[in-house]
C-alpha positions as CSV (number, residue, x, y, z in Angstrom):
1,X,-4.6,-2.0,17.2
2,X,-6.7,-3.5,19.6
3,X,-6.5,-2.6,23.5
4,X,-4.6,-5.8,24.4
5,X,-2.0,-5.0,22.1
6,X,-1.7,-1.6,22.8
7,X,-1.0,-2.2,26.3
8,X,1.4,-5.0,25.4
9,X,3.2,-2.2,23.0
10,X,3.3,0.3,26.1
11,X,4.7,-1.6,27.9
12,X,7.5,-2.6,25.1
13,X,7.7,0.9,25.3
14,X,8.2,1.5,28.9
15,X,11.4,-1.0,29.1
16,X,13.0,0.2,26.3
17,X,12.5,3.8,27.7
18,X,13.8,2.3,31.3
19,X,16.7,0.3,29.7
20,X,18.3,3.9,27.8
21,X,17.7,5.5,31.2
22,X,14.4,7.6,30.3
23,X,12.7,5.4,33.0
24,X,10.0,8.0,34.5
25,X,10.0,9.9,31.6
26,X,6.0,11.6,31.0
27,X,4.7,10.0,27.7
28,X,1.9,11.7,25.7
29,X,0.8,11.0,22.6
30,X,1.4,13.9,19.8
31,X,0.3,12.9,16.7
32,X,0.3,9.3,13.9
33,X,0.3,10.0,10.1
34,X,-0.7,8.0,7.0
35,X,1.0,5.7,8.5
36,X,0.7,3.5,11.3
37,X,3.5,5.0,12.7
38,X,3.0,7.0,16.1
39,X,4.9,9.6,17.9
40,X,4.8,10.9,21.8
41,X,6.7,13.5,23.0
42,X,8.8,12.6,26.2
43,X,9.1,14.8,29.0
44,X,11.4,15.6,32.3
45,X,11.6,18.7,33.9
46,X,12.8,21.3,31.1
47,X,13.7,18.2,28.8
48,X,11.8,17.1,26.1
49,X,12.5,14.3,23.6
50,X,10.3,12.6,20.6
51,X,9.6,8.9,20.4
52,X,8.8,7.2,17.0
53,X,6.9,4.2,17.3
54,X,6.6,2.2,14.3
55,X,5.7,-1.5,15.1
56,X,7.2,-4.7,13.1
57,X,6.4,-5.7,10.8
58,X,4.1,-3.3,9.5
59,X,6.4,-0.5,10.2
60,X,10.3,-0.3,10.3
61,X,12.5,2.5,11.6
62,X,15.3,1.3,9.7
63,X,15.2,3.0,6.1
64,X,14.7,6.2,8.8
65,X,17.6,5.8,10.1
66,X,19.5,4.8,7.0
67,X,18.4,7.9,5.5
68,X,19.0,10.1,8.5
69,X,22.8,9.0,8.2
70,X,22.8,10.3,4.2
71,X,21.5,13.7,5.3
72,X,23.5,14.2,8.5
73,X,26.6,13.0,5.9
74,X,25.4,16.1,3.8
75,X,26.0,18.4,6.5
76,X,23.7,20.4,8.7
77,X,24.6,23.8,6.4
78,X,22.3,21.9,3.9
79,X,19.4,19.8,5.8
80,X,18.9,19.6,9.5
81,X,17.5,16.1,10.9
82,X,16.8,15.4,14.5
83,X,19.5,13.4,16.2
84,X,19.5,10.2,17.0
85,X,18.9,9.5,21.4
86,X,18.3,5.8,21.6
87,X,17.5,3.2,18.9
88,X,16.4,-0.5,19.0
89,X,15.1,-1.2,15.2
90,X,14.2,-4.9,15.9
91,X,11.4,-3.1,18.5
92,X,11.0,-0.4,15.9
93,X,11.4,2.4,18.4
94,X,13.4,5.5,18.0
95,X,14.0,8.5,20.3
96,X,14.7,11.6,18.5
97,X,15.8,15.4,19.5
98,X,12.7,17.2,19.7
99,X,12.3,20.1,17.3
100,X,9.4,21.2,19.1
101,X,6.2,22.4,18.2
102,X,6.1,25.0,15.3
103,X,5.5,23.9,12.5
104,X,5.8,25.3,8.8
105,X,1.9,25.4,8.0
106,X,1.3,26.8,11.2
107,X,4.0,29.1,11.6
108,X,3.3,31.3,8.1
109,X,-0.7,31.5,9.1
110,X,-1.4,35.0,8.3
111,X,2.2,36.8,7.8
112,X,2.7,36.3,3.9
113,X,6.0,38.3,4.4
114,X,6.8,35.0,6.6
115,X,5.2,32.6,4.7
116,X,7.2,33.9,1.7
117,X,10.4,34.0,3.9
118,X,10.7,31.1,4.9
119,X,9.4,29.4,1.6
120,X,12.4,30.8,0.0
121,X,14.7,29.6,2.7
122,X,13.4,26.0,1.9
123,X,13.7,26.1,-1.6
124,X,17.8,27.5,-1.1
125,X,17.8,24.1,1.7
126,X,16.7,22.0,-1.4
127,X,19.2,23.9,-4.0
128,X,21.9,23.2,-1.3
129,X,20.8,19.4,-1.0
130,X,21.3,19.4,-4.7
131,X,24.3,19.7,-5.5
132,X,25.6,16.6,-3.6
133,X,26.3,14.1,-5.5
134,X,23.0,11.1,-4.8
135,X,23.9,8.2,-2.5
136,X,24.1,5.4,-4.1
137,X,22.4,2.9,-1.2
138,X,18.8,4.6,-2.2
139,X,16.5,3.2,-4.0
140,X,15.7,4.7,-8.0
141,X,12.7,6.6,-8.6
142,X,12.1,5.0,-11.3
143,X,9.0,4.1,-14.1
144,X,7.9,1.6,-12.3
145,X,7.7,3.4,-8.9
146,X,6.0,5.8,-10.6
147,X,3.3,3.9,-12.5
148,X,2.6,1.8,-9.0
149,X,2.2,5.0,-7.4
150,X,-0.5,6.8,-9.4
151,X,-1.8,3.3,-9.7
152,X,-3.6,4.3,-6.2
153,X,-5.8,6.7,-8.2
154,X,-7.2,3.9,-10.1
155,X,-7.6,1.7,-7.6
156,X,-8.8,3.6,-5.1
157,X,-10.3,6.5,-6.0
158,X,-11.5,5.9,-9.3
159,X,-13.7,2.6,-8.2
160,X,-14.9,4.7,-5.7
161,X,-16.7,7.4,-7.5
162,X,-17.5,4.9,-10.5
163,X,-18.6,1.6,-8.4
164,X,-16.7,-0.3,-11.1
165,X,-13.3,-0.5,-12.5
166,X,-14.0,1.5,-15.6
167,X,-12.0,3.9,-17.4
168,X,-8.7,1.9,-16.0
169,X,-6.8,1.2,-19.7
170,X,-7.9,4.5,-20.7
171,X,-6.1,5.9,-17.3
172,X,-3.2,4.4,-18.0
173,X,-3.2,5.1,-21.6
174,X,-3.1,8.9,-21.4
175,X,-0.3,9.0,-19.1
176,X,2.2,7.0,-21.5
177,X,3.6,10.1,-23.1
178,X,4.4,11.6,-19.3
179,X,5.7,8.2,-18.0
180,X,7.8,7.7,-21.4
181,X,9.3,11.5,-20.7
182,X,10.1,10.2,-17.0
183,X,12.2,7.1,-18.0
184,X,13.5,8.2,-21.3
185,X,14.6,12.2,-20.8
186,X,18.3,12.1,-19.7
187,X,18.6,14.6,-16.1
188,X,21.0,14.6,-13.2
189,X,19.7,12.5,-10.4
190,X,19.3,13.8,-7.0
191,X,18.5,12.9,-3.5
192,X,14.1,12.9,-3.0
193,X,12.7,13.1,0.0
194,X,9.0,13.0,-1.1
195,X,7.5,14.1,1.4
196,X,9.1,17.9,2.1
197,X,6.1,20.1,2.8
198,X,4.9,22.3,5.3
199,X,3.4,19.6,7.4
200,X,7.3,17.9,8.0
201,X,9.2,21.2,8.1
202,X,9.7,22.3,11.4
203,X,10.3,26.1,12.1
204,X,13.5,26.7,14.4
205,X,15.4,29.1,16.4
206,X,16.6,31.9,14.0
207,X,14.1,30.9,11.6
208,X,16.3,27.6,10.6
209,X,13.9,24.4,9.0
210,X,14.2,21.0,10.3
211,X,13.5,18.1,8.2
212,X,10.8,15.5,9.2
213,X,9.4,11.9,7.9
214,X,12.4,11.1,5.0
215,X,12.4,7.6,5.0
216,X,10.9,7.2,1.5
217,X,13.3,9.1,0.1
218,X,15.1,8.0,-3.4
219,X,17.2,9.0,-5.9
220,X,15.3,11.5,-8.8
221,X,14.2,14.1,-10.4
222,X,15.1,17.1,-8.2
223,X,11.4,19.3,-9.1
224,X,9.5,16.4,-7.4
225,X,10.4,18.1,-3.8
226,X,9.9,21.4,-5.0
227,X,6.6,20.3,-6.2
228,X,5.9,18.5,-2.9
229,X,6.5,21.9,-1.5
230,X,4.6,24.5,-4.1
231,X,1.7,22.1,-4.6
232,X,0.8,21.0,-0.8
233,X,-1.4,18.5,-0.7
234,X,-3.3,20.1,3.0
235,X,-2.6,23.6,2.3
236,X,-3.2,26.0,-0.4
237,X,0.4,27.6,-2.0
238,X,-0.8,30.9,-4.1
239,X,0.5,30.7,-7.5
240,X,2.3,33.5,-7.2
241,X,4.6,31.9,-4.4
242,X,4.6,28.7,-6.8
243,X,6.2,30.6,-9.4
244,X,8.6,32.8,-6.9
245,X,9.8,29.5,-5.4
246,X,10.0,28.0,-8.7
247,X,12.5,31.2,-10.5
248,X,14.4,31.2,-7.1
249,X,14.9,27.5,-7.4
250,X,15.9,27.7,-11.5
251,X,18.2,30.8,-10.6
252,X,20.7,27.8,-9.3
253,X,20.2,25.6,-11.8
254,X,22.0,24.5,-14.2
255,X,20.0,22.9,-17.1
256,X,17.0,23.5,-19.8
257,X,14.8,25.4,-17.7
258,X,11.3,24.5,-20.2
259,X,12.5,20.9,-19.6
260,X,12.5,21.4,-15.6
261,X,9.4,22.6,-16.0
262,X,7.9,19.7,-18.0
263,X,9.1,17.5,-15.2
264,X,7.7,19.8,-12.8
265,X,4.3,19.6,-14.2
266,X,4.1,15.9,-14.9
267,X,5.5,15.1,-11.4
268,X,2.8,17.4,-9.6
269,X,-0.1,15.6,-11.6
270,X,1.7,12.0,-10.7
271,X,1.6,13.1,-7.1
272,X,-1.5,15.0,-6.8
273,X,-3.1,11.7,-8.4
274,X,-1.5,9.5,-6.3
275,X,-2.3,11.3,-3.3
276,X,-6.0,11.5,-4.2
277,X,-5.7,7.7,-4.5
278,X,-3.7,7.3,-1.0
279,X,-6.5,10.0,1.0
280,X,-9.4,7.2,-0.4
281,X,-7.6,4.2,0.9
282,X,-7.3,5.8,4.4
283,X,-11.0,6.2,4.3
284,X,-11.9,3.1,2.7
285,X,-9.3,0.8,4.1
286,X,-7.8,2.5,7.7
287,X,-11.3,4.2,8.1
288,X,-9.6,8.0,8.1
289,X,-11.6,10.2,7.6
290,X,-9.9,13.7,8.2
291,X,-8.2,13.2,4.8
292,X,-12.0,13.3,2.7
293,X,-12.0,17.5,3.0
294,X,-9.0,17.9,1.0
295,X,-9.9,16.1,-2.0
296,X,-11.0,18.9,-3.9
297,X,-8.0,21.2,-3.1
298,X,-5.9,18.4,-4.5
299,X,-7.7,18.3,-7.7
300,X,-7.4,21.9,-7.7
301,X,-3.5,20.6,-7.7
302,X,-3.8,18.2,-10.4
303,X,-5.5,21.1,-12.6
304,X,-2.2,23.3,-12.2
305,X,-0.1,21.1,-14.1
306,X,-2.5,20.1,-17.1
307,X,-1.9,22.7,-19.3
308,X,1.7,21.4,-20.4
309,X,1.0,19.9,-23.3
310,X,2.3,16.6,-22.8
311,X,-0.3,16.5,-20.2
312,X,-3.2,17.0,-22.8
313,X,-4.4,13.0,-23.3
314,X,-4.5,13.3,-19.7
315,X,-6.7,16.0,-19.6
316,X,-8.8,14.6,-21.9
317,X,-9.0,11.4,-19.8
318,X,-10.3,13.6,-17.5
319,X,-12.7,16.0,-19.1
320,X,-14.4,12.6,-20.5
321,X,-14.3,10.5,-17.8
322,X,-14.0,12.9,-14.1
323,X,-15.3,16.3,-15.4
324,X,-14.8,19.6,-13.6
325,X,-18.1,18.9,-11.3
326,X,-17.6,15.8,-10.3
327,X,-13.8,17.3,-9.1
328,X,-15.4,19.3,-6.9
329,X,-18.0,17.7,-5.4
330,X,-17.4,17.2,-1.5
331,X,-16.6,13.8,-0.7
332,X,-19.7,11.9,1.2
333,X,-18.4,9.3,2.9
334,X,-21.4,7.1,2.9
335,X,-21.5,7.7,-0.9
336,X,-18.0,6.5,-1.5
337,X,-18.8,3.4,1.1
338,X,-22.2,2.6,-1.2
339,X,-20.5,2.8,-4.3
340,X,-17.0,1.3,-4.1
341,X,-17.0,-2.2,-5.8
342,X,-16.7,-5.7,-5.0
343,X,-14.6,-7.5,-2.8
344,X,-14.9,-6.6,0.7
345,X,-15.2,-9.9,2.5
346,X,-13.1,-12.7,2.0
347,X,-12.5,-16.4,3.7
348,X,-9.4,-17.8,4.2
349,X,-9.0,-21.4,4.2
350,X,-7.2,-22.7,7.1
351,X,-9.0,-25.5,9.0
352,X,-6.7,-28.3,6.5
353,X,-4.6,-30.9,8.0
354,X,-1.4,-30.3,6.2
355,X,-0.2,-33.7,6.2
356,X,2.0,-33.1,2.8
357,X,4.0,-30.7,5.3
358,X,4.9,-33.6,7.1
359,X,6.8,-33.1,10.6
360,X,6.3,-29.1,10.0
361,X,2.7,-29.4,10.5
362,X,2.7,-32.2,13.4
363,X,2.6,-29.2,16.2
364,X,2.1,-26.2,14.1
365,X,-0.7,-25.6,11.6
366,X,0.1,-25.0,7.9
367,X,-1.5,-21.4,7.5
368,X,1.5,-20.7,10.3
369,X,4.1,-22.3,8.8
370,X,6.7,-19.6,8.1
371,X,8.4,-18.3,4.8
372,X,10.7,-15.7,5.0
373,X,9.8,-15.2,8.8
374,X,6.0,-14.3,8.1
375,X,3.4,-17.2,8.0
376,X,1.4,-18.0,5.4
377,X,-1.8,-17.0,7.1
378,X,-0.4,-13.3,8.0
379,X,0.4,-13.1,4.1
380,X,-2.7,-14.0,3.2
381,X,-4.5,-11.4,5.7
382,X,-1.8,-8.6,4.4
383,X,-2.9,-9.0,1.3
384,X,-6.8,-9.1,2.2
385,X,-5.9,-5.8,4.4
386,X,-3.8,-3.7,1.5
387,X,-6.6,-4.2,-1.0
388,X,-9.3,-3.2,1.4
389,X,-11.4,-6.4,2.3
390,X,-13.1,-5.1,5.6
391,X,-13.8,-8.6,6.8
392,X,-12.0,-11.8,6.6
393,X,-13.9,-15.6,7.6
394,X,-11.0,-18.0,8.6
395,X,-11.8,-21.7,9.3
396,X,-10.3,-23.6,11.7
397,X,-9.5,-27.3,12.6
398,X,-6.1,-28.8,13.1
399,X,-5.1,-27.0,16.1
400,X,-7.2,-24.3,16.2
401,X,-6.4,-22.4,19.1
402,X,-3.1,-21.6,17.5
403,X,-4.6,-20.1,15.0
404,X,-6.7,-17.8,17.1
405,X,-4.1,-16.6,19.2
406,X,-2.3,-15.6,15.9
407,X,-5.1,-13.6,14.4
408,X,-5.5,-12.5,17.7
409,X,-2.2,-10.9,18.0
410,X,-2.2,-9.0,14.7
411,X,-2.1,-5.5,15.0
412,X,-3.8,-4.3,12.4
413,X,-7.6,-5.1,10.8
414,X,-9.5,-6.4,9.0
415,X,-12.3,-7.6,11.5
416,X,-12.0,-11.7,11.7
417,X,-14.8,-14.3,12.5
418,X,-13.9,-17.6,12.7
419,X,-15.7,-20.4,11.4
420,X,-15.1,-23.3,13.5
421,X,-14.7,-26.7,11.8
422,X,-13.1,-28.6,14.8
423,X,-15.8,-31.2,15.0
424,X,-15.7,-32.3,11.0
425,X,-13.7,-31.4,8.6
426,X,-15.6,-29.8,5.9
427,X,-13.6,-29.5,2.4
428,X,-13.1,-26.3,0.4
429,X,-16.8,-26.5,-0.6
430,X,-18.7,-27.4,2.3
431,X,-16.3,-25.0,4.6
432,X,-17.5,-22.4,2.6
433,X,-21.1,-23.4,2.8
434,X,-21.0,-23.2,6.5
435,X,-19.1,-19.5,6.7
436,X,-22.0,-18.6,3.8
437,X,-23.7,-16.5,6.6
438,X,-20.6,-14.5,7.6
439,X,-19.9,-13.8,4.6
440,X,-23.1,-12.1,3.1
441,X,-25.0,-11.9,-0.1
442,X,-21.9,-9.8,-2.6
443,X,-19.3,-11.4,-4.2
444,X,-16.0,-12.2,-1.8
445,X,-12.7,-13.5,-2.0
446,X,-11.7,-17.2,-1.3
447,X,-7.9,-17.7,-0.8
448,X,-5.9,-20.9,-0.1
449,X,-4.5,-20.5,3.3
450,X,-1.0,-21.8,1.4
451,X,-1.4,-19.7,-1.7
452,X,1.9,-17.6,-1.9
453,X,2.0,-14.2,-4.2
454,X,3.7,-11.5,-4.0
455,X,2.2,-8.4,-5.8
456,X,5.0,-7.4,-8.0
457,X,3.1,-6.0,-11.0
458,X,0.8,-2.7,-11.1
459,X,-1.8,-4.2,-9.3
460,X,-2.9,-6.3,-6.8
461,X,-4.2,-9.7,-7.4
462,X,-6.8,-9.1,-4.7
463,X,-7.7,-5.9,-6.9
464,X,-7.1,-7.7,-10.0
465,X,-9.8,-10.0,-9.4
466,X,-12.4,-7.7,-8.5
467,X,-11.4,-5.3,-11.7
468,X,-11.6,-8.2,-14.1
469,X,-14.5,-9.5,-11.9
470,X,-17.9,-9.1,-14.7
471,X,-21.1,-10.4,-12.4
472,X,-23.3,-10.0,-15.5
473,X,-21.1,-12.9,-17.3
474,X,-19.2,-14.7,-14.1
475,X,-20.2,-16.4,-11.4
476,X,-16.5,-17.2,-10.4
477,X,-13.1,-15.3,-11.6
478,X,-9.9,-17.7,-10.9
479,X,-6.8,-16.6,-10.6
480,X,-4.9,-18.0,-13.0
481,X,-1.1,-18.9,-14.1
482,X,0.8,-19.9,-16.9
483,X,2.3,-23.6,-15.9
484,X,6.0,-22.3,-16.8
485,X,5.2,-19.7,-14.8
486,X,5.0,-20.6,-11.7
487,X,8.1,-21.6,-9.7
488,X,7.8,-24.9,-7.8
489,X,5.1,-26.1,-9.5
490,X,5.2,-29.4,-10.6
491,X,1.9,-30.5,-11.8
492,X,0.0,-31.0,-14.9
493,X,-2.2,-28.0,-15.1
494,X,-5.7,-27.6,-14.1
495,X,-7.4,-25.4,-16.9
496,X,-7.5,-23.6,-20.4
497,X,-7.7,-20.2,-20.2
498,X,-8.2,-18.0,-23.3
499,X,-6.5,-15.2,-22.8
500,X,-8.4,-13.1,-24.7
501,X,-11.6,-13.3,-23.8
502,X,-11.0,-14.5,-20.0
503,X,-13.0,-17.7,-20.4
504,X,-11.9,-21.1,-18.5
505,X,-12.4,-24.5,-19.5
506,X,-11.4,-27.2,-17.0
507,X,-8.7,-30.0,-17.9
508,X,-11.3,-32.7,-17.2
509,X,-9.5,-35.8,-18.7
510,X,-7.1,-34.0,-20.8
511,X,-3.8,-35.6,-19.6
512,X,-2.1,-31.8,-19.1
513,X,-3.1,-28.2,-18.9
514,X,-1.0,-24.6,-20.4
515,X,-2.7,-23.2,-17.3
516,X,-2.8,-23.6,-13.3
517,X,-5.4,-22.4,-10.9
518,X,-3.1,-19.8,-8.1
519,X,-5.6,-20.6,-4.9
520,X,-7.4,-17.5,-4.8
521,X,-10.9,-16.4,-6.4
522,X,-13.6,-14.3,-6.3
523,X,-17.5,-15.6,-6.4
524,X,-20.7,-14.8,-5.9
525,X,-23.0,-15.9,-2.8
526,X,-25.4,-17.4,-5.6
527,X,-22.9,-20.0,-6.1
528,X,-23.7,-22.4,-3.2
529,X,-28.0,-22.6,-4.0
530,X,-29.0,-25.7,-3.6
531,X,-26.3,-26.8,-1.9
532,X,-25.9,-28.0,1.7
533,X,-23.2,-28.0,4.2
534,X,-20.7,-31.4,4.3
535,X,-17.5,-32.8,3.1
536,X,-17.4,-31.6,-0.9
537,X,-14.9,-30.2,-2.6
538,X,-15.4,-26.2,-4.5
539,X,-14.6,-28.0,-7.4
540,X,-18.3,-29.4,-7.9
541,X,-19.3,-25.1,-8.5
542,X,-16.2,-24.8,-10.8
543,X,-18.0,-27.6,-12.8
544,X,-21.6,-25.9,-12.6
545,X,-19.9,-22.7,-13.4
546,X,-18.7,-24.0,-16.4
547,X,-21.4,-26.0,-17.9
548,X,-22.9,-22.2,-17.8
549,X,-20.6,-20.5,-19.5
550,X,-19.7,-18.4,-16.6
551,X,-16.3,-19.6,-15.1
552,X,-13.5,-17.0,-15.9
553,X,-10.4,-16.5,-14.7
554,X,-7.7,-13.1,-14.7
555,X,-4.0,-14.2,-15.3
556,X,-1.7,-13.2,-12.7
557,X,1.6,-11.7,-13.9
558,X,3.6,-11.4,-10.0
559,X,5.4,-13.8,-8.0
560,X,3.3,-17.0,-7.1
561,X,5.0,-19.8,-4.9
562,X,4.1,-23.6,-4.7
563,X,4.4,-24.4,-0.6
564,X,2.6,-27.9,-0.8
565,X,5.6,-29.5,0.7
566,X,8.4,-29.0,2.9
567,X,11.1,-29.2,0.0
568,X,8.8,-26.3,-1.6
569,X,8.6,-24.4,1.3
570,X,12.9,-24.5,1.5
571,X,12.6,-22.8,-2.0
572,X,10.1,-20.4,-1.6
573,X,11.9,-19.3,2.0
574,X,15.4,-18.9,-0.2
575,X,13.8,-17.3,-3.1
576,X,11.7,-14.8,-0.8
577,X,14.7,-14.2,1.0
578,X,16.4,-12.8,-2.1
579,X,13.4,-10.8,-2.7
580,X,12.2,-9.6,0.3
581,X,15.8,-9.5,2.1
């Protein structure tokens, strides 16, 4: 968040404090998360409150909240949450009860007999939880939450070590048998709070635990909390406490216990995966650092659980392809920064008229026309953001300035430069020509200003591209769709794509196509030789590309949305409504 904006959120800040009479009130800043979430303690005289700050629309306090009301409904004999002061979710601001200071990793340094203490009194708060029955408003933990999840390993950290996608199928390959145990085993579901560790339990008078950051909780398999707890992710949990937390736990419990114990162990490899994953895209995308140190305790995590032996074609995945060295190797930052792949600059294209908008686009430009309350340009930039592009080229033309101040107002990255096309026009081609020295000399993203996805699938179209993206055979990767596949879309096609082997061919004359170029693509610098800046459409490289035998494309399997026109736009807002809520 830039300086401007931070002041402009203080001072949000200050009149919501003033307007719930907590005007004077000393702020200071206690700690964020993996978030972008931020909380300051709030201070008068002998009282002392917590503020959650969680900015729209990146953040929301509202799931918090909605949570908070399941556990309070649970009872405080079983899970104690911090009341709720003052709310105002369109703001996204919460003041909380402050369960002060002492916190659960802190509070057990150096007194096992404590650490041990208390560990037990958590586990007998999770065997308490359990036995309500779950609330049905949360969301299922279900095969596909779990296969996006630990999808962050291959996205992340996997590219990162490798400098290339590799090794992805094979990933996903050896964790079939754990995923099919997940989905098909039968077990009683129960409240999950995923993220019930030492870091969010807070120590209390007479010993009691308080419950922090529970707003991703769902409905699951009960050992995934306990595994939160036994395998921390930041500190190190002896195995000998692992197992005495783990009998105490199964002494209430009421099924298989070697089944439990399967669940156990694939659920701590899911997480410790996906936390791996999630510690990379803070460095690489957020530019956190602090996480980097705890990589190879993590692994040390993952390793735990491989011995169950529906665990062993993952461990083999990993002998062949991450061996125990390359585990425990401390993460260099620069190293990770050298090696990780394609695909971190992108331009947006936004300098366009819009006239097929019609009176939408008289006083607004199209890349702000709204769908769903978020304009097209902001979805565009989320999307270069949550798959790590570092900087993002937008050109302007039709009212510019608008623009500008939009970009200008985000909150969060990546860098922009703007390449200014106010004086001419320059066409998909020639706009890019211009923005060639922004953009540098490695392949980058180009993306439609009014191309409209939403990631729905396992991965990321941004990330997508870049996977599928082969610079020794392409010089451009479309994203591609099947015609009937695309809601909204009413024209003819523009391509043939084999499936197979990822190659394009161009309609040309051909009076339809089975395939449609999405608006986005990835390219290489190379591209534009011996061209020069004007008016001319990208289309001319699509051309060159093919009469070389290097134009491919990657079919995209999510949600894409035709927003051409204003009767499109009506669809996509009702359809997105419905999807997004």
């Amino acid at each position: 968040m830039t300086q401007r904006l931070r002041e402009k959120r203080d001072q949000i800040i200050d009149d919501f404090l003033q307007q719930n009479g907590m005007s004077g009130w000393q702020r200071k800043v206690i700690a964020g998360d993996a978030s972008f979430r931020r909380y300051e303690r709030l201070k008068k005289g002998e009282q002392s409150l917590i503020l959650m700050d969680a900015p729209p629309p990146i953040e929301s306090v509202i799931a918090f909240l909605q949570v908070t009301d399941i556990l309070q409904s649970c009872g405080s004999d079983k899970i104690i949450t911090p009341k709720i002061i003052a709310k105002d979710e369109a703001l996204g601001l919460l003041v909380l009860s402050d369960f002060g200071s002492d916190v659960l990793k802190k509070a057990v340094e150096g007194s096992p007999e404590r650490e041990k203490r208390l560990y037990l009194k958590a586990i007998s708060i999770l065997s308490d939880l359990h036995k309500e029955d779950p609330a049905e408003a949360l969301p299922e933990y279900d095969e596909a939450l779990y296969h996006r999840e630990v999808s962050l390993f291959a996205d992340w950290y996997m590219p990162a070590i490798f400098g290339d996608y590799r090794g992805r199928d094979a990933f996903f390959k050896s964790l079939e048998p754990a995923l099919k145990f997940l989905s098909q085993t039968p077990f009683q579901k129960k409240i999950v709070l995923r993220d019930y560790h030492a870091e969010n339990l807070m120590v209390l008078e007479a010993d009691h635990l308080g419950q922090l950051d529970y707003q991703d909780a769902v409905i699951g398999h009960p050992a995934y909390d306990l595994v939160s707890l036994t395998q921390d992710a930041r500190r190190i949990v002896s195995p000998d406490l692992e197992e005495a937390c783990l009998r105490q736990y199964l002494s209430n419990y009421t099924g298989n216990e070697q089944e439990f114990r399967t669940f156990y162990a694939i659920l701590g490899a899911q997480r410790s995966l996906k936390i791996i994953g999630i510690f990379y895209r803070l460095f690489l995308r957020d530019q956190k650092e602090d996480y980097l140190p705890y990589i190879s305790h993590v692994w040390q995590m993952v390793e735990r659980n491989l011995q169950a032996p529906i665990l062993k074609p993952l461990r083999d995945f990993l002998e062949q392809y991450i061996p125990q060295q390359r585990r425990k190797a401390v993460a260099d930052s620069n190293m990770i920064r050298d090696k990780f792949p394609i695909g971190t600059n992108a331009m947006i294209m936004a300098a366009g008229k819009g006239t097929r908008m019609g009176e939408l686009s008289h006083h607004t430009p199209k890349p702000l026309v709204q769908v769903n309350g978020i304009s097209l340009l902001d979805r565009a930039m989320d999307h270069c953001f949550h798959a790590g592009v570092q900087r993002v080229v937008v050109n302007v033309h039709h009212l510019a300035s608008q623009i500008e101040t939009a970009l200008e107002n985000r909150p969060i990255g990546p860098q922009v430069l703007l390449s200014d096309e106010r004086e001419a026009l320059l066409e998909t081609g020639g706009g890019v020509m211009k923005a060639l020295p922004l953009l540098g000399k490695d392949p980058f993203y180009v993306i439609n200003s009014d191309a409209l996805w939403i990631d729905t699938g396992e991965r990321q179209l941004l990330q997508q591209l870049a996977a599928d993206f082969d610079e020794s055979r392409m010089d451009i990767c479309l994203a591609v769709m099947r015609v009937e596949e695309a809601p909204g879309y009413d024209g003819v096609g523009d391509l043939f794509f084999n499936e197979v082997s990822g190659e394009v061919e161009l309609r040309g004359n051909a009076p339809s196509a089975s395939h449609m170029f999405a608006g986005v693509r990835l390219m290489k610098a190379t591209c534009f030789d011996g061209e020069e800046i004007g008016q001319w459409s990208m289309r001319r490289l699509f051309r060159k590309a093919e009469a070389k035998g290097r134009l491919f494309g990657s079919l995209y399997k999510g949600t894409w949305l035709h927003v051409g026109d204003p009767d499109a736009r009506n669809e996509a807002d009702n359809l997105l409504k419905k999807i997004e809520g």
